[in-house]
BADREN-925473 format. One record per atom (N, C-alpha, C): y, z, x; atom name; residue in one letter; residue number from 0. Coordinates in pm, whole numbers. Each point is the difference from the previous one (the first is absolute). Layout:
Y Z X atom type seq
Y Z X CA A NUM
...
This chain:
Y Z X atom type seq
19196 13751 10994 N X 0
-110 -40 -89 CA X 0
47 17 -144 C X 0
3 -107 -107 N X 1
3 -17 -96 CA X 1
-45 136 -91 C X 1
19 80 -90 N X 2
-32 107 -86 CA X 2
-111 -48 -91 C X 2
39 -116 4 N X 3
-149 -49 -155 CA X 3
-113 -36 70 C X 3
47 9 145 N X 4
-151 -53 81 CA X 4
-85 173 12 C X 4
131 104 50 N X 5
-83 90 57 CA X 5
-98 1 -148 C X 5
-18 7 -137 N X 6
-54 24 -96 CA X 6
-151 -54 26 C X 6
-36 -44 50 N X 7
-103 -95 50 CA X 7
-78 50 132 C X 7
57 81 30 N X 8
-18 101 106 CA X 8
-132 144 -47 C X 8
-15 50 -146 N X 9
-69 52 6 CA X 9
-129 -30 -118 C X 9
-78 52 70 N X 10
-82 -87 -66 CA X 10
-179 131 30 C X 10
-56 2 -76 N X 11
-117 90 -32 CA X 11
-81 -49 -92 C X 11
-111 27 37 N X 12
-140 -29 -69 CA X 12
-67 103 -111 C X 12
-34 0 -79 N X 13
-41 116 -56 CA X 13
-71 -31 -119 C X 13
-129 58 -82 N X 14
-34 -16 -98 CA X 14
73 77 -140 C X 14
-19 -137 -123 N X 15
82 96 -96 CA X 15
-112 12 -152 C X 15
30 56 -77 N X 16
-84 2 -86 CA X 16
-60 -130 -58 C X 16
-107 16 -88 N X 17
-75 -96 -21 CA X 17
-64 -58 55 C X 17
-86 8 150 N X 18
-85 -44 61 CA X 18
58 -125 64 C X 18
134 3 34 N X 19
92 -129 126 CA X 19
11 46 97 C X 19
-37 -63 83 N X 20
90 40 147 CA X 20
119 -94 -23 C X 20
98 62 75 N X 21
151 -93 -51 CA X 21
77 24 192 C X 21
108 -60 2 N X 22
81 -5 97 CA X 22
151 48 -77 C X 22
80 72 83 N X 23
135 28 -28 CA X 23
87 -45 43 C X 23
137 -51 13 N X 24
123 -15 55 CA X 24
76 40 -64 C X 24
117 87 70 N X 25
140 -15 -70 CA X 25
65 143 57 C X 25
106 75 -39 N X 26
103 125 5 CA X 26
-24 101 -102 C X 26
0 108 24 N X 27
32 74 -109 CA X 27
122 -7 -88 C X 27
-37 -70 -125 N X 28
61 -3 -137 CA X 28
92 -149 26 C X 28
-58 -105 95 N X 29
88 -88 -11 CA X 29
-142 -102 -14 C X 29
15 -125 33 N X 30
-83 -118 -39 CA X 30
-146 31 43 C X 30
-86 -44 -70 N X 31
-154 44 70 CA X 31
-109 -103 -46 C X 31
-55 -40 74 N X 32
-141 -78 -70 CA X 32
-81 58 39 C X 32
-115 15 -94 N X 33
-116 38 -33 CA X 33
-157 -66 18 C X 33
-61 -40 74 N X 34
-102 -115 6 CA X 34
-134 54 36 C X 34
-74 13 -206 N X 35
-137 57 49 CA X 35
-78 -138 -51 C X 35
-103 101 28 N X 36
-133 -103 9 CA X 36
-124 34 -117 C X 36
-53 -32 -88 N X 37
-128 50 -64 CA X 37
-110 -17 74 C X 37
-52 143 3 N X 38
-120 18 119 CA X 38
-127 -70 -100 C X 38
31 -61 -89 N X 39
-183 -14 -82 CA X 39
65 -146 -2 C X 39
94 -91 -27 N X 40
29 -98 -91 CA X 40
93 -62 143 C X 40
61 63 137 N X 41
64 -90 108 CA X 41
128 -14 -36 C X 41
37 -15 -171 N X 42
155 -55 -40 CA X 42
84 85 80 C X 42
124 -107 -7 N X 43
131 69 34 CA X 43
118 -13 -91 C X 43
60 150 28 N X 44
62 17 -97 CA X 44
168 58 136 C X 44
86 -70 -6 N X 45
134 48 16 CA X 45
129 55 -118 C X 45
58 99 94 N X 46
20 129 -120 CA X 46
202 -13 87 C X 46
77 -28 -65 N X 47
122 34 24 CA X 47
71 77 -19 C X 47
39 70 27 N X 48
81 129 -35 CA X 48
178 15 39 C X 48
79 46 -46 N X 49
135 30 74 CA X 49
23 134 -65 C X 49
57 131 81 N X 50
-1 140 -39 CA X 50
-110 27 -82 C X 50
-104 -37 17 N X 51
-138 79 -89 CA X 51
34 -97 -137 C X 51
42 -107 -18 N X 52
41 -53 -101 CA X 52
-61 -166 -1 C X 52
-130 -28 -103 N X 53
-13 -133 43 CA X 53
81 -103 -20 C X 53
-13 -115 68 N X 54
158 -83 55 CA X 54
-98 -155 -40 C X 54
75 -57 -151 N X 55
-3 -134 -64 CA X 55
34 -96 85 C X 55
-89 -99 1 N X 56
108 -132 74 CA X 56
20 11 186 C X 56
-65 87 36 N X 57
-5 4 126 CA X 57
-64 -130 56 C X 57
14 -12 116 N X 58
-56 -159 107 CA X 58
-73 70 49 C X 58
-132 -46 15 N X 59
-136 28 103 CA X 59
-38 -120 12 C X 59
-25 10 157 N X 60
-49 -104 89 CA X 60
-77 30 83 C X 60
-140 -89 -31 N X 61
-141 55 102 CA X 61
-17 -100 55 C X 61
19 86 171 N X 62
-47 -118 79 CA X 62
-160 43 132 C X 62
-59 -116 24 N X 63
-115 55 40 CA X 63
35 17 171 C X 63
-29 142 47 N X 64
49 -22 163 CA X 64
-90 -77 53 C X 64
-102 -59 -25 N X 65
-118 -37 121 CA X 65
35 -149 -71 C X 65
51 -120 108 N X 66
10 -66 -58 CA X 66
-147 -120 -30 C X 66
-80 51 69 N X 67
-136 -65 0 CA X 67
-61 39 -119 C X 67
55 110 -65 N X 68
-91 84 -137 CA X 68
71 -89 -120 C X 68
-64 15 -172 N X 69
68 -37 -71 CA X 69
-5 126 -111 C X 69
48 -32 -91 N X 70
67 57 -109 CA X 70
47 -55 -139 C X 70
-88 -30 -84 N X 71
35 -59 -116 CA X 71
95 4 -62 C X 71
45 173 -13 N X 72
146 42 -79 CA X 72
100 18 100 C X 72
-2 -60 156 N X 73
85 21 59 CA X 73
136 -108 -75 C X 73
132 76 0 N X 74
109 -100 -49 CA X 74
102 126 -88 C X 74
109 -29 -23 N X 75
146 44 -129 CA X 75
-70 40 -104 C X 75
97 80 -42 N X 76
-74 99 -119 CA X 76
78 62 -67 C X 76
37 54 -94 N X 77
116 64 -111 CA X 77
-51 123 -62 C X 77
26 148 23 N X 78
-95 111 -76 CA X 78
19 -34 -148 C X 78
-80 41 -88 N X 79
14 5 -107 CA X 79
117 157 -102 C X 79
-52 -14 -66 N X 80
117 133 -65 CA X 80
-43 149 77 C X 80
-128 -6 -16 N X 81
-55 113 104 CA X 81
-7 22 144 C X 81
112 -117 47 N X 82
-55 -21 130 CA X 82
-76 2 25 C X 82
-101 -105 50 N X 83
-134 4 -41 CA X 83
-32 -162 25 C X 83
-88 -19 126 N X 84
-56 -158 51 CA X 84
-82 -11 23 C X 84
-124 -49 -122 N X 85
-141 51 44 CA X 85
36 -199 76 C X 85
-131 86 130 N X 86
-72 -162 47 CA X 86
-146 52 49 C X 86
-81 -101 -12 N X 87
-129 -16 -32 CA X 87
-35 57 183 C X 87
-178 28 -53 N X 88
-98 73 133 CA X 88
23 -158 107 C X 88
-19 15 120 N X 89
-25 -92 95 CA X 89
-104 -48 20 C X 89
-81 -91 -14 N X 90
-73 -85 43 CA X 90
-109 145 199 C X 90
105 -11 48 N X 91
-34 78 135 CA X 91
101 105 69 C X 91
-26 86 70 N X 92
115 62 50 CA X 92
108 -55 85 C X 92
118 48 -42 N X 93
95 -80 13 CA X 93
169 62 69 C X 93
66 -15 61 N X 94
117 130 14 CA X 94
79 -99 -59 C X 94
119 81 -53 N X 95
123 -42 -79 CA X 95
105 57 11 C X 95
98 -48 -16 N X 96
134 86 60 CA X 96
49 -46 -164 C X 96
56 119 -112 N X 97
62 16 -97 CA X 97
177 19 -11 C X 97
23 -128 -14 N X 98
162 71 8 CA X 98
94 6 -128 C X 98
116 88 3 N X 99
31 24 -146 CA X 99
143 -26 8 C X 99
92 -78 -92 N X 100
165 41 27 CA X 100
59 2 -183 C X 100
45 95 26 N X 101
119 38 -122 CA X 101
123 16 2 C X 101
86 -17 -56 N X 102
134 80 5 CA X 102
28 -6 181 C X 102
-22 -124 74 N X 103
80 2 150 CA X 103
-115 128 36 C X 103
-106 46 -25 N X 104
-74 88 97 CA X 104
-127 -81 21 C X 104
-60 50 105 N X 105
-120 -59 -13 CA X 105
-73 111 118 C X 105
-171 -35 -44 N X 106
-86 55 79 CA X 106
-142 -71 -10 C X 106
-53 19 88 N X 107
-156 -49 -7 CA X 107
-121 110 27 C X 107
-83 -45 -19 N X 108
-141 28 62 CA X 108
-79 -56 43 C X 108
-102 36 155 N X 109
-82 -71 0 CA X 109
-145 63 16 C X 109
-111 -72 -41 N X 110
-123 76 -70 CA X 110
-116 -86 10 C X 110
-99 58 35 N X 111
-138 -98 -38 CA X 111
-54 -18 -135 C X 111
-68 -104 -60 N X 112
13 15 -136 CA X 112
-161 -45 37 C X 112
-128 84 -86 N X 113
-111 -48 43 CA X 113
-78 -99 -101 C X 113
-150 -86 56 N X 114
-7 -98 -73 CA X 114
-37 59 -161 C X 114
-46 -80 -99 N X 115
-58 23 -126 CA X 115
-132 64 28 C X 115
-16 83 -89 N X 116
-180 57 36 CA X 116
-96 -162 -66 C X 116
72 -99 -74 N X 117
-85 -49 -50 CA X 117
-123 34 -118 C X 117
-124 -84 39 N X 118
-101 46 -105 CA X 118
-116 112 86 C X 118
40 101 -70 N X 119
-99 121 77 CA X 119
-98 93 -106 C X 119
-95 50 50 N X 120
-67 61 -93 CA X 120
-32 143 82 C X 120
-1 102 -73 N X 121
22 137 4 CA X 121
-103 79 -65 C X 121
-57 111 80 N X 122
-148 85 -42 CA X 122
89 129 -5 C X 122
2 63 -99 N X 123
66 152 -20 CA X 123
-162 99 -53 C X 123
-10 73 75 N X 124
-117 101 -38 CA X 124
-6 161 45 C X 124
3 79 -120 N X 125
-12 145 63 CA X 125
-146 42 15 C X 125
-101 21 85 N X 126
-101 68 13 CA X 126
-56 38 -135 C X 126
-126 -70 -42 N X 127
-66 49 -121 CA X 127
84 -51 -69 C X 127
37 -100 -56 N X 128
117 -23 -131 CA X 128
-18 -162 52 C X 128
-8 -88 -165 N X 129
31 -147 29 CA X 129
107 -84 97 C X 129
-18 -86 31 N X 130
66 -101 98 CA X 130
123 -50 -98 C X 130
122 -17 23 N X 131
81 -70 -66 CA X 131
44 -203 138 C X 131
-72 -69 -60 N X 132
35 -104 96 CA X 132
123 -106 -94 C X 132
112 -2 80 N X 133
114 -28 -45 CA X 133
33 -154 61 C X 133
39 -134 -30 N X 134
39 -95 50 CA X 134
162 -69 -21 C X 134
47 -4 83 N X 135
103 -53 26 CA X 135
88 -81 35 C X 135
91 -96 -20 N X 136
56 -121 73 CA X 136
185 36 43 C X 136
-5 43 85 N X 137
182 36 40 CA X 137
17 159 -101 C X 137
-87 36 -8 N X 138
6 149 -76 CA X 138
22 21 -144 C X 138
-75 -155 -51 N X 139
9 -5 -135 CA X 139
-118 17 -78 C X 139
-75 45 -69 N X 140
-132 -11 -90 CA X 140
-75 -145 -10 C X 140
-131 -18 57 N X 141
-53 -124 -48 CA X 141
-71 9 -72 C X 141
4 -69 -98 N X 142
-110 43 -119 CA X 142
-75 -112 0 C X 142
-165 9 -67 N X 143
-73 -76 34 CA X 143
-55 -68 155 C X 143
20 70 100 N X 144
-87 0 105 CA X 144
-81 32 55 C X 144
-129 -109 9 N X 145
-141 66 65 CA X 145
10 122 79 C X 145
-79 53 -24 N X 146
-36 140 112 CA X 146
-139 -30 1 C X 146
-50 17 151 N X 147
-138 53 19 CA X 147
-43 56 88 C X 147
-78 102 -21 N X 148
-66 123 115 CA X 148
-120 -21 28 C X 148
53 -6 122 N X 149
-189 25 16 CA X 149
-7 135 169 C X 149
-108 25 36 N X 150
-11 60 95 CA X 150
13 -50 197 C X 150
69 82 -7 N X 151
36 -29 164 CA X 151
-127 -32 30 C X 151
-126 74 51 N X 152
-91 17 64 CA X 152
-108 11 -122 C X 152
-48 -103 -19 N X 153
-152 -7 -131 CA X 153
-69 12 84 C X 153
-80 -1 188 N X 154
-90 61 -15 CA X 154
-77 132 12 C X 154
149 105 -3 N X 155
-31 161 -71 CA X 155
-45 -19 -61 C X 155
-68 146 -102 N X 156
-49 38 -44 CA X 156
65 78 -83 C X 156
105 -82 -68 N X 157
93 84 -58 CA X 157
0 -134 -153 C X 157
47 76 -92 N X 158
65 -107 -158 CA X 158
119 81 -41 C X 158
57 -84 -92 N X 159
132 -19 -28 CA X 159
-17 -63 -143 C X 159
24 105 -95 N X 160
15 -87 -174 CA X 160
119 -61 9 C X 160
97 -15 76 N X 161
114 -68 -18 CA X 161
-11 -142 97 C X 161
-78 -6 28 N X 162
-55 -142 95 CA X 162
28 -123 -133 C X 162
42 -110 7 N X 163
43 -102 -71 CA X 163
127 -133 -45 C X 163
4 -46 -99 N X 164
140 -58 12 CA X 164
64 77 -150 C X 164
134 -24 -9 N X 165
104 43 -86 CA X 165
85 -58 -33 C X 165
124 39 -64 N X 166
101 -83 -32 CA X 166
52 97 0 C X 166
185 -42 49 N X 167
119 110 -26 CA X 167
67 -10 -128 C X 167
32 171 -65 N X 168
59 -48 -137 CA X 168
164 -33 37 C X 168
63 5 -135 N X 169
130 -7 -5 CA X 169
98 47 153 C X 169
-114 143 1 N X 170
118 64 124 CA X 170
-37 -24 100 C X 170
-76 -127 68 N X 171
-103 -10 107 CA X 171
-30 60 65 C X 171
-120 121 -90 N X 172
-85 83 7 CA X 172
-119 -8 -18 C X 172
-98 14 60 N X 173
-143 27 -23 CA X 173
-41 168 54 C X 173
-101 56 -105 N X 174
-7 135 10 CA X 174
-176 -9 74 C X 174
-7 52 155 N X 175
-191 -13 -6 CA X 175
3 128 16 C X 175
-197 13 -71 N X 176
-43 172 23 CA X 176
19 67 97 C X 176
10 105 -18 N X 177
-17 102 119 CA X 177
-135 22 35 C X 177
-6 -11 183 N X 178
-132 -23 33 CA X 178
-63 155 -20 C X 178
-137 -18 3 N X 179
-80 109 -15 CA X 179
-46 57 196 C X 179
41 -94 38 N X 180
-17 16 172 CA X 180
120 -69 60 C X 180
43 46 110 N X 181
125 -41 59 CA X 181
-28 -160 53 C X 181
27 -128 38 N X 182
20 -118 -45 CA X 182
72 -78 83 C X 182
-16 -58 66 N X 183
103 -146 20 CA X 183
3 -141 -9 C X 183
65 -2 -115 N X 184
22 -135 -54 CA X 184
102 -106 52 C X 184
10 -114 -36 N X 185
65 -114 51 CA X 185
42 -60 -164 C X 185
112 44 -16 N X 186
81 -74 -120 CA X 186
65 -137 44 C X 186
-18 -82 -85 N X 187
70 -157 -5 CA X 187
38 -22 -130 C X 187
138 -62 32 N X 188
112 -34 -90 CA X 188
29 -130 -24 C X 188
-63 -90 -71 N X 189
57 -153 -44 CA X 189
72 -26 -85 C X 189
150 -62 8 N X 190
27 -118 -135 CA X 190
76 -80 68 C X 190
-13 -106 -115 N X 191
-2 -128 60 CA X 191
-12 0 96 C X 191
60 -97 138 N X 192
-31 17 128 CA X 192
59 99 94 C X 192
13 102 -49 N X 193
58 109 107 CA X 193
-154 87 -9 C X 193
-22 59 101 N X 194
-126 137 26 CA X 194
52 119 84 C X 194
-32 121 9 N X 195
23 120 24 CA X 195
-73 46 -2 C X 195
-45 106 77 N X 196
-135 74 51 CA X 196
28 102 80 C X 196
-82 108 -39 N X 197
-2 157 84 CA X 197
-112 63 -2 C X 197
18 53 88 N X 198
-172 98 45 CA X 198
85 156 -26 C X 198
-99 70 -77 N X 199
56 152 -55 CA X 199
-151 32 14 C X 199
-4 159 17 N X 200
-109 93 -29 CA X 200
27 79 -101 C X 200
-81 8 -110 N X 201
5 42 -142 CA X 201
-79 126 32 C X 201
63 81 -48 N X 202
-49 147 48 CA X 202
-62 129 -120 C X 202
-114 19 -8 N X 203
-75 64 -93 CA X 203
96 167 -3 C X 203
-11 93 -68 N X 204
-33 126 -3 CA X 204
-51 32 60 C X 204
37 84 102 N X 205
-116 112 52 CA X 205
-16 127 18 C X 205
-32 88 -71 N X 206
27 134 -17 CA X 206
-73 91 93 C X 206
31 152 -22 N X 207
-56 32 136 CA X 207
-142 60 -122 C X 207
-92 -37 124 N X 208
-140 33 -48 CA X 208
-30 133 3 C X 208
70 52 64 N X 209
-52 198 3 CA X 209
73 52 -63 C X 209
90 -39 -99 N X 210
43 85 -154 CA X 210
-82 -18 -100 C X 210
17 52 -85 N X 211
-70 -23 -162 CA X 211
-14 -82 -55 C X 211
-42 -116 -62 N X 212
-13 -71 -61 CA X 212
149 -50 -101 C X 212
-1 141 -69 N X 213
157 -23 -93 CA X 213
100 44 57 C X 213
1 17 105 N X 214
165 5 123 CA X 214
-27 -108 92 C X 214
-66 -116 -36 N X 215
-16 -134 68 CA X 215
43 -50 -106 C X 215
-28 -14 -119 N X 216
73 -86 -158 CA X 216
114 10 20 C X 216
20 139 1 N X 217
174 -5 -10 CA X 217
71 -18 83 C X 217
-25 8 122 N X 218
9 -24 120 CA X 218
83 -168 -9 C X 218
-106 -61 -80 N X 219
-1 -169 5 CA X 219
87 -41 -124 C X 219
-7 106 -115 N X 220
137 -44 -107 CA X 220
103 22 40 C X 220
40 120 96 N X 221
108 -6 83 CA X 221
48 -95 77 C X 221
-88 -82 -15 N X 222
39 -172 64 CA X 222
36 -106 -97 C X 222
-32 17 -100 N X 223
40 -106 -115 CA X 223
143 -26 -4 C X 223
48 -87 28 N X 224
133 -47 -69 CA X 224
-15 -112 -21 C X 224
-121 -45 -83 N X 225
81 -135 -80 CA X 225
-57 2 -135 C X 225
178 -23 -44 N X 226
74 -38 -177 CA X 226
-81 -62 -76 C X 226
-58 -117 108 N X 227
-30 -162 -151 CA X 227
-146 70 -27 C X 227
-87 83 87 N X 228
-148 22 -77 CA X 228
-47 118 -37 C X 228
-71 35 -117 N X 229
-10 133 -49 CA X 229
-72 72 81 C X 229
48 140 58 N X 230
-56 123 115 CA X 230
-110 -3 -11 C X 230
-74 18 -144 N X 231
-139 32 37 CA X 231
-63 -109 27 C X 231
71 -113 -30 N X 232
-102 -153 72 CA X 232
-30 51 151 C X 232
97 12 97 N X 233
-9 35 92 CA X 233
-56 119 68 C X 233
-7 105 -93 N X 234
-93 143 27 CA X 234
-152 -48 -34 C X 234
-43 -66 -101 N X 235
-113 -13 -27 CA X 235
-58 -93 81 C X 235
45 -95 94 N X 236
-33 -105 83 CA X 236
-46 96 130 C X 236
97 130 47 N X 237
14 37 116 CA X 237
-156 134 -12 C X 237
7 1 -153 N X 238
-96 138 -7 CA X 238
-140 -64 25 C X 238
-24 -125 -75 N X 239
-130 -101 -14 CA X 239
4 -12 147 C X 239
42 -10 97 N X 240
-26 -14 136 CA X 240
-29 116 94 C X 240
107 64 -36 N X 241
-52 96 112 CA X 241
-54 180 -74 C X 241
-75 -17 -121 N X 242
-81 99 -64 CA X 242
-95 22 115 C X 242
-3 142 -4 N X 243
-101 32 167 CA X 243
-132 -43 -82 C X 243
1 23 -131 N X 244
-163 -64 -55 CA X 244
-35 -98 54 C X 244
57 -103 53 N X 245
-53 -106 25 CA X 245
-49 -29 162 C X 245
-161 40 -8 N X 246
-31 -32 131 CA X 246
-43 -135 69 C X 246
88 37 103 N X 247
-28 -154 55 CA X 247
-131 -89 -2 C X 247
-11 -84 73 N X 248
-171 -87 -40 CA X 248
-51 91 111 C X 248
44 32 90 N X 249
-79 28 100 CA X 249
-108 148 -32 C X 249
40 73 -131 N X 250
13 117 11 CA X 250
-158 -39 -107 C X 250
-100 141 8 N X 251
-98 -1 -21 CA X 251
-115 169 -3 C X 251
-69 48 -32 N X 252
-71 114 5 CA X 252
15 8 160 C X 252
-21 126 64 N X 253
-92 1 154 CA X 253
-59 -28 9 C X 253
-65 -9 126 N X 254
-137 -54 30 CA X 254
-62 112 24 C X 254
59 121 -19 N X 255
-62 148 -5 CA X 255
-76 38 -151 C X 255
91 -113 -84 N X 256
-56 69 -183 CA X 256
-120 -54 -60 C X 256
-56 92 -74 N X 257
-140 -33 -42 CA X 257
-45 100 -42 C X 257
-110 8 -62 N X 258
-88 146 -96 CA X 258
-25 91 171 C X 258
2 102 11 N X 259
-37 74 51 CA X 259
-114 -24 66 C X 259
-64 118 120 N X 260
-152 -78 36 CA X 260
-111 58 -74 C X 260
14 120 -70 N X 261
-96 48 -74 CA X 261
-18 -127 -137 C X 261
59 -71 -20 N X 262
25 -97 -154 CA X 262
-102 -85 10 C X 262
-32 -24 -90 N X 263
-74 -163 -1 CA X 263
54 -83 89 C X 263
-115 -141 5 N X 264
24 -52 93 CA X 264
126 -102 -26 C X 264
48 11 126 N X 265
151 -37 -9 CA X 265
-19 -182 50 C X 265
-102 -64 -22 N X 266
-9 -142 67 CA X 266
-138 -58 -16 C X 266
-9 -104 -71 N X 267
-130 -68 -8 CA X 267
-98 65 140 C X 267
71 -44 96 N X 268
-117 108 152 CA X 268
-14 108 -37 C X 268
94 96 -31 N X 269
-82 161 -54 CA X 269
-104 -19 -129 C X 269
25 -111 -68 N X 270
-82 33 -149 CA X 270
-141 1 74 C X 270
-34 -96 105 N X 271
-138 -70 37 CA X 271
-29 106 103 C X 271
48 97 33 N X 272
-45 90 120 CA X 272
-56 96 -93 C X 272
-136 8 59 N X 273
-101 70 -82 CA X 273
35 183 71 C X 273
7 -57 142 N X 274
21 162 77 CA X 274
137 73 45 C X 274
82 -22 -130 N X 275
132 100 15 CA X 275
-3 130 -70 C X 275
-120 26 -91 N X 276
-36 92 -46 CA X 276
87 45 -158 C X 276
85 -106 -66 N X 277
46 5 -96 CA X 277
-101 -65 -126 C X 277
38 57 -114 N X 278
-81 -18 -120 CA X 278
-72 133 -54 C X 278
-111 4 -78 N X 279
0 125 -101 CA X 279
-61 135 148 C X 279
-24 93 -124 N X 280
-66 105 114 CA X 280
-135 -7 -16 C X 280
-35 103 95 N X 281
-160 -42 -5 CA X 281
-32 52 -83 C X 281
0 87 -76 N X 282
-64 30 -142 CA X 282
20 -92 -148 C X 282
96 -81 68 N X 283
26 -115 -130 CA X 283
-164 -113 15 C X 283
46 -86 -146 N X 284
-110 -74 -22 CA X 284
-31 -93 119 C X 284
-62 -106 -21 N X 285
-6 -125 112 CA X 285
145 -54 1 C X 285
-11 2 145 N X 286
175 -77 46 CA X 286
-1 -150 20 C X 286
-155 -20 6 N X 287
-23 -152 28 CA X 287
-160 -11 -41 C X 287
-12 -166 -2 N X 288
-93 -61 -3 CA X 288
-131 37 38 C X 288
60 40 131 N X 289
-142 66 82 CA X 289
-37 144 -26 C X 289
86 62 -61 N X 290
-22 140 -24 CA X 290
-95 6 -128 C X 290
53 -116 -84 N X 291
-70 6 -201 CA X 291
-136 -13 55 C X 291
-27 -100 143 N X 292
-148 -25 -21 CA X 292
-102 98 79 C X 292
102 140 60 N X 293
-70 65 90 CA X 293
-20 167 -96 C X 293
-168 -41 -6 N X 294
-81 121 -86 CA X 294
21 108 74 C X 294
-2 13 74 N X 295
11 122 101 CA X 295
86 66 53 C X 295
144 9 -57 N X 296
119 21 48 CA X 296
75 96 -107 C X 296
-172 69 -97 N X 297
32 142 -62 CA X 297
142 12 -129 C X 297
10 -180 12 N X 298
117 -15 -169 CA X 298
-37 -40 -34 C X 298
38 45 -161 N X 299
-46 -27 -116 CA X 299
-4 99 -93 C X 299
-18 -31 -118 N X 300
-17 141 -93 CA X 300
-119 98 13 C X 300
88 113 -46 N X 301
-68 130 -4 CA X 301
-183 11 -33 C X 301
-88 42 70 N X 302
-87 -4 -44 CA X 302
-49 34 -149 C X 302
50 73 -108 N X 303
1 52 -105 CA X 303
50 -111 -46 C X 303
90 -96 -5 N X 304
6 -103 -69 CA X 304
-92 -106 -30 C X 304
21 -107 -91 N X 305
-158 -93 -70 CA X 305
11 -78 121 C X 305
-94 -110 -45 N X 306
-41 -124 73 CA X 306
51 -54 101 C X 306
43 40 140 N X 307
84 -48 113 CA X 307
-17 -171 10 C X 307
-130 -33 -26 N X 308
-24 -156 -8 CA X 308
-125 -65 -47 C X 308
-24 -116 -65 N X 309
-75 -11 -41 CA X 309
-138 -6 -15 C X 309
-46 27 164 N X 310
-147 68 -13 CA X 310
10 148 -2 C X 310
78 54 -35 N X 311
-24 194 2 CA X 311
-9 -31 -183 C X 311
66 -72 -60 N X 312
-30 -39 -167 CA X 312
-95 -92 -17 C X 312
-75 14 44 N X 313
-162 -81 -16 CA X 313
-81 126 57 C X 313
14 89 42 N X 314
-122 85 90 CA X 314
41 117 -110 C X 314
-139 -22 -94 N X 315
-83 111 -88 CA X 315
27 164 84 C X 315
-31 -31 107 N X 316
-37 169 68 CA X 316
106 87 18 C X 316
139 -78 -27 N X 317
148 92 42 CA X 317
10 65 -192 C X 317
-53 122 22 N X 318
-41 80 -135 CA X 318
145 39 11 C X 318
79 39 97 N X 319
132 65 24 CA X 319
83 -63 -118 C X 319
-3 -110 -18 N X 320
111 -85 -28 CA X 320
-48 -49 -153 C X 320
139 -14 -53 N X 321
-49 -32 -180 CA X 321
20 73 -50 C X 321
12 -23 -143 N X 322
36 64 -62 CA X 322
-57 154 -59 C X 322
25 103 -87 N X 323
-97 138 27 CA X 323
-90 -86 -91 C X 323
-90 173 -41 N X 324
-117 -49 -48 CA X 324
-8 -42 -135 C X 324
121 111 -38 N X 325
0 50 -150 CA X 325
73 -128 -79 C X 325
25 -137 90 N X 326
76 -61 -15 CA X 326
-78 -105 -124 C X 326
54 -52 -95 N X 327
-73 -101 -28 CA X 327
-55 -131 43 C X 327
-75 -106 -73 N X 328
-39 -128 41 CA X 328
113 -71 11 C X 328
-16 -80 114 N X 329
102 -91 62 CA X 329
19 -83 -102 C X 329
């Protein structure tokens, strides 16, 4: 067996920095290709090497093993100074056999290379903290693309201030509130004719209810991490909600509370109940109507006092009453 073949012989999979999965071939410190992948963006990027040394002017040749599959950048290729052959995301998943020759050596690899993510849209949310909804085409920023939310299930009994349409900025980003109740929404992504869509549950704060009030605040600033909006926007949103002051609708006096039973009457029916035995004492004046007109019920002023009514001040014979003697003419 040929020596430049065994080179082709080993071969390992492995992830390398920067978020690629890549494929390996080659010897220690002799010819090697390199073939990762961008996990957000699909590209491919082939990496040549000879002794840890990148290798100018090398031949790469991609060919597709499935011959029913295709491959746009399948074909000859030349590294650049960096060794270095970018070729574009695939259309679909695809296997490829990478082969390399320099200097009379050669080696290959062979590797699945997966399709483009395409146009996708993305819900990032930490519990209690705004929605970051992100849109994408092959893992690039779309700017200016519809977004709109609305609710999985409208006929809960649930709302959502972030229910609506939007636009993505520069970084195809749209920022929605953080719900005040946990949530599941249905985001949609338009531009031009591509659409994208995801179902996420947007998830409120929830602190534990049998601590204190201010070891639930902090509790919940201990959750804050986001840069773009000022803390107390977000403390003062979380305090306006869940202040124990605020009682629910349901909440109301007992149906135990009320004046006492000795009190006045506690209800148009007690005012009109003549026999609960509330109102003055019996030595007070008339308590009613019927009492002012009853002569005989021993009230009224003191006998030593003048004129009780106006026939006792017409009757000559009550000598008792009036003024003394020594008094002068009226």
């Amino acid at each position: 067996m040929n020596s430049k073949t065994l080179l082709s012989l080993a071969l390992a999979f492995v992830v390398i920095a920067g978020g690629a999965s890549a494929a390996v071939a080659g010897t220690d410190g002799g010819l090697q290709v390199d073939v990762a992948q961008n996990d957000a963006t699909a590209e491919v990027t082939v990496e040549v090497t000879h002794n840890n040394t990148s290798v100018e002017n090398a031949q790469v040749n991609v060919t597709v093993d499935d011959e029913d599959a295709t491959y746009a950048d399948a074909g000859d290729y030349q590294t650049n100074e960096d060794g270095i052959v970018e070729l574009s995301a695939p259309d679909e998943e695809v296997n490829v056999t990478v082969t390399v020759d320099y200097e009379n050596e050669t080696t290959s690899v062979s590797t699945t290379l997966e399709a483009a993510p395409g146009f996708q849209v993305n819900v990032d949310q930490d519990p209690g903290e705004d929605a970051i909804v992100t849109v994408t085409d092959n893992g690039t920023a779309v700017e200016n693309a519809t977004v709109n939310v609305t609710l999985v299930d409208e006929d809960e009994n649930v709302t959502y201030d972030g229910v609506g349409e939007y636009e993505t900025d520069e970084d195809g980003t749209v920022v929605l509130p953080a719900p005040y109740e946990t949530v599941e929404v249905e985001v949609t992504a338009t531009h031009e004719d591509r659409t994208a869509s995801t179902i996420v549950t947007l998830e409120a704060y929830e602190g534990d209810p049998s601590l204190p009030f201010g070891q639930q605040l902090q509790g919940y600033m201990d959750t804050i991490e986001d840069d773009e909006h000022p803390f107390g926007h977000h403390v003062a949103n979380w305090v306006t909600k869940n202040n124990p002051g605020n009682a629910p609708a349901h909440a109301g006096p007992p149906a135990q509370a009320g004046p006492p039973d000795h009190a006045g009457p506690g209800a148009d029916g007690d005012a009109k109940n003549e026999s609960d035995g509330q109102g003055p004492p019996e030595h007070a004046g008339p308590g009613a109507d019927g009492d002012a007109k009853n002569e005989s019920n021993g009230q009224g002023p003191p006998d030593h006092a003048g004129p009780g009514d106006k026939s006792e001040a017409k009757n000559g014979t009550d000598d008792v009453r009036g003024p003394p003697a020594h008094a002068g003419p009226p």
